[in-house]
N, C-alpha and C positions, 0 to 999 in steps of 0.2 A: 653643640650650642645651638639652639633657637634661635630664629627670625627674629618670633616673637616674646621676646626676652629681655628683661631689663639689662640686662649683663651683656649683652649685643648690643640692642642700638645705646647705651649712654657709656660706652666704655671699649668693646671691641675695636665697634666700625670706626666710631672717630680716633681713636688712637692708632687702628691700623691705616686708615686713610691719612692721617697726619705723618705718619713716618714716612710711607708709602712717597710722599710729592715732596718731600724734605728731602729726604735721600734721591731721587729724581732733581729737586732744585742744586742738592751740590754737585750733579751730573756724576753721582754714585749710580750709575744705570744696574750694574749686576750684585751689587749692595740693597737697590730696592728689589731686583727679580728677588732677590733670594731672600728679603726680609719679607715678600708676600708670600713666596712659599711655605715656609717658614712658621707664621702667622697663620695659614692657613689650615696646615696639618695640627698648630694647635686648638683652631677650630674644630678641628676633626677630631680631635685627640679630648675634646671636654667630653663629650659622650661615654668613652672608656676607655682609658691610653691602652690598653692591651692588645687595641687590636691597631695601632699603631706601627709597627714592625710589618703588619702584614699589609697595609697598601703600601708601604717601601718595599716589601719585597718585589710587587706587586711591580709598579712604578720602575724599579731596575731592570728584569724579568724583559719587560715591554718594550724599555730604552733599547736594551740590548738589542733584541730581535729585530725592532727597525729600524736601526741601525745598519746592520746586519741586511736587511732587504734593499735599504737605499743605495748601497757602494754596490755597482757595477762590477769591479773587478773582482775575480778569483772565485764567482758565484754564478753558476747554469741557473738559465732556468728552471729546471727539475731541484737544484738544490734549494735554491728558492721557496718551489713551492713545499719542499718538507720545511725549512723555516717557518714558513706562515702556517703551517700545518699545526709544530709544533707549539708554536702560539697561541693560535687559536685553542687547540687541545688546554693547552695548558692553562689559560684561561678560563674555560667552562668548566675544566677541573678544578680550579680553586671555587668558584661560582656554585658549581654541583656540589662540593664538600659540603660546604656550610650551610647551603641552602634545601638539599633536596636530600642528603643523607637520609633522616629519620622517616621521611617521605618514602624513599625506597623501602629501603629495610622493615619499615611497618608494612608496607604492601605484599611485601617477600612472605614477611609472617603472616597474615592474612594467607595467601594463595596458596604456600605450603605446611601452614601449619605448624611453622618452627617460631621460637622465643628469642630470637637474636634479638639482647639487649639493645636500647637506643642510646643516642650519644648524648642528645637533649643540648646540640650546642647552639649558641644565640649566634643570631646572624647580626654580624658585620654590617654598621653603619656604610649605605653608599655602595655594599657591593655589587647589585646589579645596575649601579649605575656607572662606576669607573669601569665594570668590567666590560660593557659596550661601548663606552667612549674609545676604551684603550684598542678591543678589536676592530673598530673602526678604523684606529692611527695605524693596526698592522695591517689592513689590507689596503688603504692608501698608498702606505709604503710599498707594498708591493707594488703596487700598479702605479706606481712615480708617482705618485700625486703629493708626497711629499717629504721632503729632506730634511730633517733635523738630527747636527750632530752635537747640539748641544743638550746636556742632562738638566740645567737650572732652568732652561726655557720649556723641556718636557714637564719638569715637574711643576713648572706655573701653571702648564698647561693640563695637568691633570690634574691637581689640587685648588686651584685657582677658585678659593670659598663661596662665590655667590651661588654657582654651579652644580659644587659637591658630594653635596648631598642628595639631592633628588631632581639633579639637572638644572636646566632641557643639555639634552646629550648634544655636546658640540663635536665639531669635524677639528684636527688641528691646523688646518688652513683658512678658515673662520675666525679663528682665535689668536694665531701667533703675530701675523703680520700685523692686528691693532697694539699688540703690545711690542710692537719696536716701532712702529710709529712713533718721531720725536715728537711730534706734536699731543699725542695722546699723554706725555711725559710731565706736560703743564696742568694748574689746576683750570679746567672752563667748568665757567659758575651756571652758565646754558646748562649743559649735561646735571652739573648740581641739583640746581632747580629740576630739571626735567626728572632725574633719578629720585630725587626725596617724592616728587610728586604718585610717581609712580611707587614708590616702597609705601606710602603709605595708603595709595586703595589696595594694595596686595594687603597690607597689614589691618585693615579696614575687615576686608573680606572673612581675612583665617577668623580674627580672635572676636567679632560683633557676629559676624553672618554665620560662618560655618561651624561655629564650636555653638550658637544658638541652635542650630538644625542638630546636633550632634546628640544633644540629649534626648531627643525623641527618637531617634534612630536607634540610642542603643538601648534606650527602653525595648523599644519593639522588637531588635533582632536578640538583643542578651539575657532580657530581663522577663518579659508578659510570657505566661504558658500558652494562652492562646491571644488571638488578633479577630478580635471582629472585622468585617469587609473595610468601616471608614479606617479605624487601627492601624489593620495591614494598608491600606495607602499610605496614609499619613507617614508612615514606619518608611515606607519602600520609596516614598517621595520626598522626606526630610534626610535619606541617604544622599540621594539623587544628588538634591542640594547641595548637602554639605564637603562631600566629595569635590563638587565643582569647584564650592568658591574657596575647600584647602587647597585643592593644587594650583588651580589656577592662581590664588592668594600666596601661593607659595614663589610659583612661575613669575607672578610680577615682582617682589620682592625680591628673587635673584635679578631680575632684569633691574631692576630699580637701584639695588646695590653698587653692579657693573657699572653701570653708567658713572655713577660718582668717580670711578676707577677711569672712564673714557673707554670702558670695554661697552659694544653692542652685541651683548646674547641674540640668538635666534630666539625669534616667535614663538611658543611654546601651547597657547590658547589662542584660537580664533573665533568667540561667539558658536560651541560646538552644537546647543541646544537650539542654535536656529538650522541646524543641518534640517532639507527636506527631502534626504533618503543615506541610506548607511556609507555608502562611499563619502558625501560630504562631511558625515560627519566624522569620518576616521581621518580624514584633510583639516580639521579643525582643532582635534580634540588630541592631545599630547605627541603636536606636529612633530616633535624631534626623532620620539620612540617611531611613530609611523614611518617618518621617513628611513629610519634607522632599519627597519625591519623588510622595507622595499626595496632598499640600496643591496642589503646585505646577506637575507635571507630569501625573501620573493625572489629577485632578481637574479640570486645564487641559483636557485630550484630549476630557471628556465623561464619563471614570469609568465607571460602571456604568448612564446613566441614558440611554441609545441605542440598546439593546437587545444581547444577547447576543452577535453578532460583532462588536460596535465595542468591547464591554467589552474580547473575549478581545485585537482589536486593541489597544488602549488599556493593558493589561497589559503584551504583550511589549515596545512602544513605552517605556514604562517602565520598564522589567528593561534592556531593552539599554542607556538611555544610563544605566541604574546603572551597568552594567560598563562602558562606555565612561570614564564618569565615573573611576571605579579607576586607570583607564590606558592610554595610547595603544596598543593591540594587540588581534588578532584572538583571542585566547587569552581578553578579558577579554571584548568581546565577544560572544563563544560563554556563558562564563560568565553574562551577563546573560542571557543569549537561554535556556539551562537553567535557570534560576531563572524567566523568566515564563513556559516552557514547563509546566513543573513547577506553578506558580500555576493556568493556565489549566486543568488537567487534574485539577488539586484541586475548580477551582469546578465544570466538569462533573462530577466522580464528586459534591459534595455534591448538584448539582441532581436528582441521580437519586436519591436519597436514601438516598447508599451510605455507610457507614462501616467505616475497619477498627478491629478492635481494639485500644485505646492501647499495645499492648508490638509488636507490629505495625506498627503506626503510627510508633512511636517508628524502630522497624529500620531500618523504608525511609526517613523521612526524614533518619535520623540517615549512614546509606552513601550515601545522594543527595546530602547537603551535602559528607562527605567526598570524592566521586568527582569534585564539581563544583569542589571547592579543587585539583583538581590544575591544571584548566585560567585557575586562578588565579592560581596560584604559577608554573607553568609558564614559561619564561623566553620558547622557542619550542615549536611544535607539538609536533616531534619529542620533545622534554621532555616532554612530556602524552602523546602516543603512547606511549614506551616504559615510561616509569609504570606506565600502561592494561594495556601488553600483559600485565608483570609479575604488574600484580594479578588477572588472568585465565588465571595457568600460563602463556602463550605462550612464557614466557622459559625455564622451566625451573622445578622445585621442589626444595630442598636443606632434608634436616632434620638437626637436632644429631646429630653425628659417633654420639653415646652410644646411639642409639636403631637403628643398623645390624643388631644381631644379632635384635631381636626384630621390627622392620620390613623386612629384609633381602629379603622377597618384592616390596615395592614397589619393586625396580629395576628390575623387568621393565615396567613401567608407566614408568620415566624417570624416578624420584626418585633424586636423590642424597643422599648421607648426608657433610658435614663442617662445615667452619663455616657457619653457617646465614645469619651475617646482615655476611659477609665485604666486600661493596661495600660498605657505609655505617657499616664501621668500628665497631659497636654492640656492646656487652657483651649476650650475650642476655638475661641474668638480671636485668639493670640495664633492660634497654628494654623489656621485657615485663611486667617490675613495675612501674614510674614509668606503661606505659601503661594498666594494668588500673586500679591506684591513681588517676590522675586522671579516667581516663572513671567510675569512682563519685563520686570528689569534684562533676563538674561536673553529676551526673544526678541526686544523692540526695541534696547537702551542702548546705546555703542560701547564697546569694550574698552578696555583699558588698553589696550595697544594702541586702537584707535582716539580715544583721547591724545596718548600719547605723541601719534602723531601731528594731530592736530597742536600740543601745545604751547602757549606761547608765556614768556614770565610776565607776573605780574600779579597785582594785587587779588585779583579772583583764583587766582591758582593757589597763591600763598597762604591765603584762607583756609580756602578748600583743603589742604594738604594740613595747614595746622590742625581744622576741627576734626580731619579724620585721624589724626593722631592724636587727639584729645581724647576724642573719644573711643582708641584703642586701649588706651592707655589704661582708662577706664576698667577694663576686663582684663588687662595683665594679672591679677590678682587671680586666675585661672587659668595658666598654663597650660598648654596641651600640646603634643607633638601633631607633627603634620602628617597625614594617613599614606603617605609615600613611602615616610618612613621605614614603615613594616615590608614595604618591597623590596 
């Protein structure tokens, strides 16, 4: 089920939120755990009940094991750690089934020349995201951090809908103790207020902002044979966009949700596009996974404390199975591999103790990330190569028809003068402004966290939150999944 969905917000949310604090007011506490769990797996379950069975398998599997890691008695050390071994394993095995089988096996064939049929099986709603939430609860487990021998409060904790689907990946120490909070058990109309305000710039965002940027995007990478230079930007910067304001659109929305629950998600977007070098912006930009990958992979490897070539090792090892993580392809790949490349060459210029200038700073990291989404978005190579070449002149350069007679000496140089942005289908006037307009919105405007904190109830808020669900509403009539989705 969508966010952004009539079938969500005028029917789900408020029936599951109604039951949800009814059952809580007759001090039915494990009556409401288990009617949000519940609720939530049939959230899970609108998508395609089929694959229903397999996060309960999933879900048990995990309980078990840490379980299992938390009881002290009758367990060495060493047995332990084959436990979290086989959890771990066991987990990246279900995770590599679904997700990277046809990946292998196509490669296989490639490099040896054999026709091992492919499985062509669809990936599982959510699974690279429970599958790191849940490795996170077993290494916690391990290392005490935390006790649960209860299975209805795991599985709130894993299923727990605002979340589910495409995060932000929580710790369950984060998460459990606001949900026995008695107080969290009452309805506050503060959080209310606050949650609807917040679901609807997240809902603002997906279904006006990012599904507007979306159509020029997939003109440019699906559809145009080739991309003129302005094309290819426009193409490679209405991704940029749209990318942003689906997740982050997505991120508030789960936060926005929670709230009305009295649950507080972690932070998920911090203004990443005002990063002014790649460290800040990997501290901004899908905090949870970041942090997620530093806790339990960087920090697994040896991190920073082996000296300077195991670090820079330690880095790319970590950037790649980010991208890996994203998605089974050599496109995504490359994209991790530019991101820890980029990391490692940040830490040598700071160890030399070089700085550029914050507007500087800002450029190159800001056309580094942009350059790097193409091989993101990119379906295949060739899709990324012809992007690339576009946004480098190789393709050719065409400027507005109107500007021939006073530019008219650039033909001799190979500019052509007609419609400028003719492949990808774009009103110039309309994509040039929506683009100017949102790169200040996301570099100079405050964020929606920050709003958030800042805010207070009342008739400027309640407006505001009306008109931006008026005018979401507006565009439900175009549906679209969230780009995490596909993760």
């Amino acid at each position: 089920m969508l966010f952004n969905s009539y079938e969500f917000i005028f029917l789900y949310l408020p029936f599951t939120y109604l039951i949800y604090f009814f059952l809580n007011k007759q001090r039915l506490t494990e009556a409401s755990k288990g009617f949000l769990a519940v609720s939530s797996l049939f959230f899970y379950s609108w998508w395609s009940p089929i694959y229903l069975p397999l996060i309960l398998v999933s879900m048990v599997f995990n309980y078990v094991i840490g379980t299992s890691l938390t009881r002290d008695k009758g367990h060495s050390r060493v047995s332990k750690i084959h436990l979290l071994t086989i959890g771990i394993i066991g987990n990246v095995g279900l995770l590599g089934y679904f997700k990277y089988s046809d990946f292998f096996v196509s490669n296989i064939n490639i490099v040896l020349g054999v026709e091992i049929p492919l499985m062509y099986l669809t990936l599982p709603l959510a699974i690279s995201f429970f599958t790191f939430q849940q490795i996170a609860y077993l290494v916690d487990s391990y290392g005490g951090g935390v006790k649960e021998y209860d299975f209805l409060n795991y599985a709130v904790f894993v299923t727990f809908f605002p979340q589910l689907i495409a995060g932000p990946i929580v710790h369950h120490k984060e998460m459990m103790p606001q949900f026995a909070n008695v107080r969290n058990k009452v309805i506050n109309y503060k959080n209310v207020s606050k949650g609807l305000f917040v679901f609807s710039i997240g809902l603002f965002k997906k279904v006006v902002i990012a599904d507007t940027f979306s159509v020029w995007a997939v003109n440019g990478f699906d559809e145009a044979k080739i991309l003129t230079f302005f094309e290819a930007w426009v193409t490679s910067l209405s991704y940029t966009f749209q990318l942003y304001f689906d997740f982050s659109g997505y991120s508030d929305m789960a936060i926005g949700a929670a709230l009305l629950f009295n649950i507080k998600l972690p932070i998920n977007f911090n203004s990443p596009y005002k990063a002014t070098n790649i460290q800040d912006f990997w501290r901004r930009w899908h905090v949870t996974l970041s942090r997620f990958l530093k806790d339990y992979v960087y920090i697994s490897l040896g991190g920073n404390r082996l000296g300077d070539f195991r670090t820079y090792n330690n880095l790319m090892i970590t950037f790649v199975i980010g991208g890996l993580w994203h998605g089974a392809g050599w496109t995504f790949i490359f994209w991790g591999f530019l991101h820890g490349l980029a990391l490692v060459l940040h830490r040598v210029w700071s160890q030399f103790g070089l700085r550029l200038n914050s507007v500087i700073g800002w450029v190159v990291t800001f056309n580094f990330v942009n350059i790097a989404w193409v091989f993101f978005r990119a379906n295949e190579w060739e899709d990324a190569i012809r992007v690339l070449k576009g946004m480098i002149g190789l393709s050719g350069v065409v400027l507005p028809g109107r500007l021939s007679g006073k530019f008219s000496f650039l033909s001799s140089y190979g500019v052509e003068f007609g419609q400028w942005l003719r492949s990808i289908e774009g009103s110039a006037i309309k994509v040039t402004s929506l683009l100017v307009i949102f790169l200040i919105v996301v570099v100079f405007f405050k964020n929606s966290m920050e709003h958030m904190k800042s805010f207070k109830v009342g008739y400027r808020t309640s407006i505001a939150s009306a008109l931006l669900i008026l005018l979401s509403m507006l565009s439900l009539n175009k549906v679209s999944e969230f780009l995490y989705f596909n993760f």
